[in-house]
Each structure stands twice: as C-alpha cells, then as structure tokens.
C-alpha positions as CSV (number, residue, x, y, z in Angstrom):
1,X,-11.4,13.3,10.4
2,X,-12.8,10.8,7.5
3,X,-13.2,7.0,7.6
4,X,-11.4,6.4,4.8
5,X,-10.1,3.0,2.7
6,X,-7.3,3.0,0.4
7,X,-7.1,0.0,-2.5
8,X,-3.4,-0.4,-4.0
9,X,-0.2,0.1,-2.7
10,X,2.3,0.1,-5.1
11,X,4.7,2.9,-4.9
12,X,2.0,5.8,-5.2
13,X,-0.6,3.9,-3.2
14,X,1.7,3.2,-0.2
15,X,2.8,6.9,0.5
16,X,-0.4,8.5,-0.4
17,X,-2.2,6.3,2.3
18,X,0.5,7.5,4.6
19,X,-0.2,11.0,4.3
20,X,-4.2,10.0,4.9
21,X,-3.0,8.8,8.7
22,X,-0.4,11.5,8.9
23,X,-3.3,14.2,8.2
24,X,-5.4,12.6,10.9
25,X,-8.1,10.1,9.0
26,X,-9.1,6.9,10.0
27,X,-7.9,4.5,7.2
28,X,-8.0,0.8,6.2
29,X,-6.1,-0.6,3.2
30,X,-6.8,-3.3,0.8
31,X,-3.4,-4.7,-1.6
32,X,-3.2,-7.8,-3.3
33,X,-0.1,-8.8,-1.8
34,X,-1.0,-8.7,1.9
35,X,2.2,-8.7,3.2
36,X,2.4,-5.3,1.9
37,X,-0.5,-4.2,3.5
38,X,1.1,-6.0,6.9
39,X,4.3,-3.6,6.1
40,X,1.8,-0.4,5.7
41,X,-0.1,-1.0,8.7
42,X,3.0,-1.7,10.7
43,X,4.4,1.4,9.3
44,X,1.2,4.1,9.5
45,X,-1.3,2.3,12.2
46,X,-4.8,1.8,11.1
47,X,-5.8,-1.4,9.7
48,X,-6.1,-3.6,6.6
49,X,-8.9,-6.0,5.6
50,X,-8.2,-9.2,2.6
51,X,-10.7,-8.2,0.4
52,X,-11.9,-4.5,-1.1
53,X,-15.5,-5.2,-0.5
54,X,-14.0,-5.2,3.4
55,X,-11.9,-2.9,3.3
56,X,-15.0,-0.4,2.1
57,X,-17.1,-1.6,4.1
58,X,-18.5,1.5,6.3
59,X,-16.3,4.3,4.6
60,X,-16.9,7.6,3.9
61,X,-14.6,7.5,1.0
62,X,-12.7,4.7,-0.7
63,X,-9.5,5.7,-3.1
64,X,-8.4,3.2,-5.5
65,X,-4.3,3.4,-7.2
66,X,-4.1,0.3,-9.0
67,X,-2.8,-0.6,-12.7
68,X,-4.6,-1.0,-15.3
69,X,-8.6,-1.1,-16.3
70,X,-9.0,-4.8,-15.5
71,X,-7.3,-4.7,-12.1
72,X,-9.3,-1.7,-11.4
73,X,-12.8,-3.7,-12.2
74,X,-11.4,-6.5,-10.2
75,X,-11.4,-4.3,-7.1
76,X,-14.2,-2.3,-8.0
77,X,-17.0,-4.1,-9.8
78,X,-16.8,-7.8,-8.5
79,X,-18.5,-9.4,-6.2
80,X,-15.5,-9.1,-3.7
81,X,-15.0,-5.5,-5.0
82,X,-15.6,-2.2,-3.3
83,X,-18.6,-0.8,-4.7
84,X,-20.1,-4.0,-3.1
85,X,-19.2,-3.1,0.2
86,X,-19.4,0.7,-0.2
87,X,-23.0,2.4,1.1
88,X,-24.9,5.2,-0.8
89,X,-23.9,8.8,-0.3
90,X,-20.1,7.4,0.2
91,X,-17.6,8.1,-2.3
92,X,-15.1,6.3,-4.5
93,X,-12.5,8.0,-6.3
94,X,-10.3,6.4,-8.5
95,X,-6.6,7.4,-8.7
96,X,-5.2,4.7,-11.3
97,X,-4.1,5.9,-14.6
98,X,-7.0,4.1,-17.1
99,X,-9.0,4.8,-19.8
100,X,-12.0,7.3,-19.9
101,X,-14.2,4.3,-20.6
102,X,-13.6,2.6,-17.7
103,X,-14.1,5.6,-15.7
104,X,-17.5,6.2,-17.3
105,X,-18.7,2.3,-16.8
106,X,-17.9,2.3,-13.5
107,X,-19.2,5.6,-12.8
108,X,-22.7,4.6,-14.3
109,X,-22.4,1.4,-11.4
110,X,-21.7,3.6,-8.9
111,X,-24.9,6.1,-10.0
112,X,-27.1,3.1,-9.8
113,X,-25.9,2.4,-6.0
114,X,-26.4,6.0,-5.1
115,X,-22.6,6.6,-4.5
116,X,-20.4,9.3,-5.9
117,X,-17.5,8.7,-7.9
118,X,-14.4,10.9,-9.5
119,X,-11.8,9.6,-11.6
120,X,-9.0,11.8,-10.6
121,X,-5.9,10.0,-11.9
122,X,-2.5,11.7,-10.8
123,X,1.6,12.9,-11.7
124,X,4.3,13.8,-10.0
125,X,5.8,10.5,-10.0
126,X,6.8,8.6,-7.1
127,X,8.7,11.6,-5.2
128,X,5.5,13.2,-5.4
129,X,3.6,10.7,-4.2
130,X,6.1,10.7,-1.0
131,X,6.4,14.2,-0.5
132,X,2.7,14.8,-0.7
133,X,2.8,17.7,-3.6
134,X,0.8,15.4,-6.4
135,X,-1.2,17.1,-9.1
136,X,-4.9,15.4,-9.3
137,X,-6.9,15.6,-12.4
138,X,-10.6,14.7,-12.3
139,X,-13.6,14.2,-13.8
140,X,-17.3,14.0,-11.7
141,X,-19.5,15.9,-10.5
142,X,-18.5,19.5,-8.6
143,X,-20.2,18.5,-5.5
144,X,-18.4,15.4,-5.5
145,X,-15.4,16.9,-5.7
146,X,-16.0,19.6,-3.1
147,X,-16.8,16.8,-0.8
148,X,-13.5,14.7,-1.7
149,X,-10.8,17.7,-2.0
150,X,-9.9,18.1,1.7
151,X,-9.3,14.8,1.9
152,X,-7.1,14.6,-1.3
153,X,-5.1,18.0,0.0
154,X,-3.5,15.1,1.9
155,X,-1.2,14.5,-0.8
156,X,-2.2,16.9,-3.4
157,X,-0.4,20.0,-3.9
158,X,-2.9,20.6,-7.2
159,X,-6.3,19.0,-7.4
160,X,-8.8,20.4,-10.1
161,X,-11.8,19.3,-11.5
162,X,-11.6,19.2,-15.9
163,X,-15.4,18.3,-16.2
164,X,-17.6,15.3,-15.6
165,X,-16.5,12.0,-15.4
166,X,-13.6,10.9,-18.1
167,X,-12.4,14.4,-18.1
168,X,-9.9,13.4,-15.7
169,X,-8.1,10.6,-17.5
170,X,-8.3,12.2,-20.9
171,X,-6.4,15.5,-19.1
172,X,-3.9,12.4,-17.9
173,X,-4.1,11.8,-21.0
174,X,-2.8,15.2,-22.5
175,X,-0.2,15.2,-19.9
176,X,1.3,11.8,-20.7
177,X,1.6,13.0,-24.1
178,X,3.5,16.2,-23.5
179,X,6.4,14.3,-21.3
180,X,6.5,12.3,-24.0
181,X,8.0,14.7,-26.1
182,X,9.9,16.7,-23.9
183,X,12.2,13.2,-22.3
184,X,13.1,12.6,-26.2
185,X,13.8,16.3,-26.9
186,X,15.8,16.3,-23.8
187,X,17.4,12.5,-24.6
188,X,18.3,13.8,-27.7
189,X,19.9,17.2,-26.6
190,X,22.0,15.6,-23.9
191,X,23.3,12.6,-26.8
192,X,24.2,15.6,-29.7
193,X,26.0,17.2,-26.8
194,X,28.1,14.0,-25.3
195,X,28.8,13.4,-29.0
196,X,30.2,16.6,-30.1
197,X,32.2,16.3,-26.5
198,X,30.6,18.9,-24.7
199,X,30.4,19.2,-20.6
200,X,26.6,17.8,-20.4
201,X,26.2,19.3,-17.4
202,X,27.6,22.9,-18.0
203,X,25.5,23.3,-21.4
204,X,22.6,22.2,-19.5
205,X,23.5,24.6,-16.5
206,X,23.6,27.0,-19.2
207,X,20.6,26.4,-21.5
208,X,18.2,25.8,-18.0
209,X,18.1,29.1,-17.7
210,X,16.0,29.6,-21.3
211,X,13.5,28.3,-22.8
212,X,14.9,24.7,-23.3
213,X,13.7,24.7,-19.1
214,X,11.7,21.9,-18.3
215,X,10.7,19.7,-15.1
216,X,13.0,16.4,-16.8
217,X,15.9,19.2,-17.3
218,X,15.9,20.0,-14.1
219,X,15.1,16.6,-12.1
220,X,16.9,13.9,-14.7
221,X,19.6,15.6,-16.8
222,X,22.2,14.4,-14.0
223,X,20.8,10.8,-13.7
224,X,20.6,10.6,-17.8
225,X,23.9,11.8,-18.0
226,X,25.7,9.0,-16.0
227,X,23.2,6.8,-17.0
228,X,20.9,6.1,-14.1
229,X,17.8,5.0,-15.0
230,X,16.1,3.9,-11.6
231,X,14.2,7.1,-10.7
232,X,11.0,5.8,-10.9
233,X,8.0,5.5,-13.6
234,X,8.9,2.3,-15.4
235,X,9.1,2.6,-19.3
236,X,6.4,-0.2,-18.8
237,X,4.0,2.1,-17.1
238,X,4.3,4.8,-19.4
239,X,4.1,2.4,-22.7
240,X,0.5,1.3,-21.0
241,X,-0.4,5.3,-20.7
242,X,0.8,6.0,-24.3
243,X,-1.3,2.7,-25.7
244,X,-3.9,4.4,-24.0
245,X,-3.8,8.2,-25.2
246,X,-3.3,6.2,-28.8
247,X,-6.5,4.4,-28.6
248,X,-8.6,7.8,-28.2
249,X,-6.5,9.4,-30.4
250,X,-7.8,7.2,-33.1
251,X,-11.2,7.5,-31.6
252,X,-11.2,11.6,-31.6
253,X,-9.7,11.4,-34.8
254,X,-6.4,13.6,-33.0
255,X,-3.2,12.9,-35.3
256,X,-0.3,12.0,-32.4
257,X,2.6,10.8,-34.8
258,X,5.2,11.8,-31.8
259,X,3.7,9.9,-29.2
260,X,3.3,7.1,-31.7
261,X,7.2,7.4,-32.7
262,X,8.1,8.2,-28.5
263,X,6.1,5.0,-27.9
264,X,7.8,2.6,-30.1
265,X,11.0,4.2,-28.9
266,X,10.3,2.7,-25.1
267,X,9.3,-0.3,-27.2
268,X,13.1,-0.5,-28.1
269,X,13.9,0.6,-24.4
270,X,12.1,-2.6,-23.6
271,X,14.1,-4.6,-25.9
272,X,17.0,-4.2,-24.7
273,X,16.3,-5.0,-20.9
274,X,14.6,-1.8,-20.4
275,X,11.1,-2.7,-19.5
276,X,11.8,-1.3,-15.8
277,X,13.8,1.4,-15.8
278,X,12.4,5.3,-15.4
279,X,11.1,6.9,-18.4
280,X,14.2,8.7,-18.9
281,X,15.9,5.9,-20.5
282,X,15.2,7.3,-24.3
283,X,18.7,8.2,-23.5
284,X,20.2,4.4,-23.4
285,X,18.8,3.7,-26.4
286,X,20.3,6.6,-28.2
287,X,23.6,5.5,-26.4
288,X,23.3,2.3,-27.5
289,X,23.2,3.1,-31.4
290,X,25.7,5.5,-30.9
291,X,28.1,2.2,-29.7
C-alpha cells in the first residue's frame, strides 16, 4: 500500500483516484471545487485536504489530472502548490495533457527539491478512465518510473516510459494527431454513405472487418450516425491538445497541414454550439452543410 494524493477530479481524475482506494492505497484528494472532492470522499473513503500543498503533504506519490499548463503550475509550483508540501525522494507525476515545456520546467523544480517527477499524460477517454484500462505515456527517469508503475497499474492497462522528461507529452502529442485524422476520415465516410442513401450501419458492419477498422469505427459509428455527440472528450479539450501539437510542430519544423485543417474544423464544431460535445462531432458539421 502507498500514501498517495490525487490533484484534479474532472472526469479522468475522479475514477482514476477511485481505482487508487479500490487497489488498496491510502489516498487524499485536492479539487478546486470542493464539493466534488466531498462527493469523492463520500463515494471512495479516504480523505480530502483544501489546498495541494495539504493534500501532498507526507505522500509517497502525488498524481496531478488537471487542464491546462497554467492550472497545472497553480497546483504545482505556488506557494499553496504541491511541490511545496511534497518531501524529497517522494514523487509527483503529472497526468494532465500539456505541453513538453511545462513538463520540463517543472521537472527542473522538482530536481532542485530532490523529488522525482514523470509527466505521463494519458487516452482512453473517459470509459477508460472508469474501467481502469488507460494507456500512460511518460517521460522521466527509468527508476522513477519503476518506482511509480505499480501504483499507475491501478488504472493503467498500458504504461510505458518514451524517454526523459517531455517525451511523454510529445508521444500525447503524436497520438492526438492521429485521432485527428481518423474521426474526419471516419465523419467523412459515414456523410458520403448517408448521402448516396446507404444503410450506415451495414456498410460499416461490412468495411470493419478491413482495413478501414479503427477504435472510432468500432466505439462511435453508432453514436455519429444518430447523431449523438455526448460520449465524452469535448471538442474543446481536443482543440487545446491540437493548439498544442501545432505549437511544436512549428518549433520542430514538422509540416501538420491535416491537423491544422481537423483543428479549424472543431473550430466550426464550436461555432455552431459545439464547444462541448465529443470529438466525434466532425460529423454535425458535415451534416450541417449538407442541410
């Protein structure tokens, strides 16, 4: 058993604390909304402190799921953050999806205080969050992450270390940009088919079994096709990780003009009331011109 804290608990946070206490560690939990934190502790046990700093306070790991770079300074770096209540040879391991320099300046805070830290940002969406089968991507140090991984196996079907720290968010990175592609491919197939008046869901019982096969085929051609877009990741969400893979792109000097085109295609999403539902909404906008 590990004394653990857990800082964030949107919809990954909350179940992936949950599977912490269900796997038999000792956890506390920080949100910024405390009467979520009431609802988790209620639900799981353990406890929940009103700042990060407390909340980290004698841990022997700390995991962080929150939004965006400046929340994850916020409850990391300042003065009420967790790396000021966190003691040397502990560990803090970021799960939020944010950018490789953020990773790297907290990292080098973390060094400095003697304390480990991964940034190990994860997919699988929300029903992998709940079901425990996430896939975690990281970047530290390999005896860092030897230390962390039974802990993480808590709600990790797939954790694997891509290299030292900021490897982890630039393989999010990578993987952001492949769904990308694959919900418009898929958003486009099912509109050509509902306009030349074909059975959407025979052709795609049909073509699943090739190589037009993906995860969205399988888990959102039904949903697309009546269109139900409240599965999960919010087009906002992903438009942040896109911004995000864009930004290195131009750094590395990588040529993304897909991503760039998918992006401002969730931009029109958003436009037209979108901003919250799943990313497999392409679909609604192509509807929408279609009239």
């Amino acid at each position: 058993m590990a004394k653990v804290a857990f800082i964030g608990l949107g919809v990954m946070g909350y179940p992936m604390a949950g599977h912490l206490v269900k796997n038999g560690h000792q956890v506390t939990v920080y949100n910024r909304t405390e009467a979520k934190a009431k609802a988790w502790v209620n639900e799981f046990g353990g406890e929940y402190q009103l700042t990060p700093k407390a909340a980290a306070e004698g841990q022997d790991i700390v995991f962080v799921c929150v939004g965006n770079d400046d929340d994850l300074r916020q409850v990391t770096l300042s003065d009420t953050g967790a790396l000021a209540g966190m003691t040397a040879n502990s560990i803090l391991v970021d799960h939020t999806t944010a950018s490789a320099d953020v990773a790297r300046e907290i990292a080098a805070v973390a060094e400095s205080l003697n304390i480990g830290f991964m940034d190990a940002p994860v997919s699988g969406g929300q029903a992998g969050a709940e079901n425990g089968v996430l896939t975690v991507m990281v970047g530290g140090e390999q005896a860092t992450f030897e230390a962390a991984k039974p802990i993480m196996d808590a709600y990790a079907r797939c954790a694997e270390r891509l290299g030292e720290v900021g490897a982890g968010q630039l393989t999010k990175m990578v993987n952001q940009i492949c769904i990308a592609g694959v919900v418009q491919g898929l958003a486009e197939g099912l509109h050509f088919a509902r306009s030349a008046g074909l059975d959407g869901e025979k052709v795609v019982e049909v073509i699943s079994k090739g190589a037009a096969q993906s995860w969205q085929m399988e888990n959102r051609y039904q949903t697309m096709w009546q269109g139900e877009y409240n599965l999960g990741f919010a087009v906002d969400w992903m438009r942040k990780d896109l911004g995000i893979a864009l930004t290195e792109a131009r750094r590395n000097g990588s040529h993304l003009p897909l991503t760039a085109l998918v992006d401002q295609f969730y931009s029109e999403v958003q436009a037209i009331g979108g901003a919250r539902w799943d990313t497999s909404s392409l679909l609604a906008k192509l509807e929408k011109n279609r009239g």
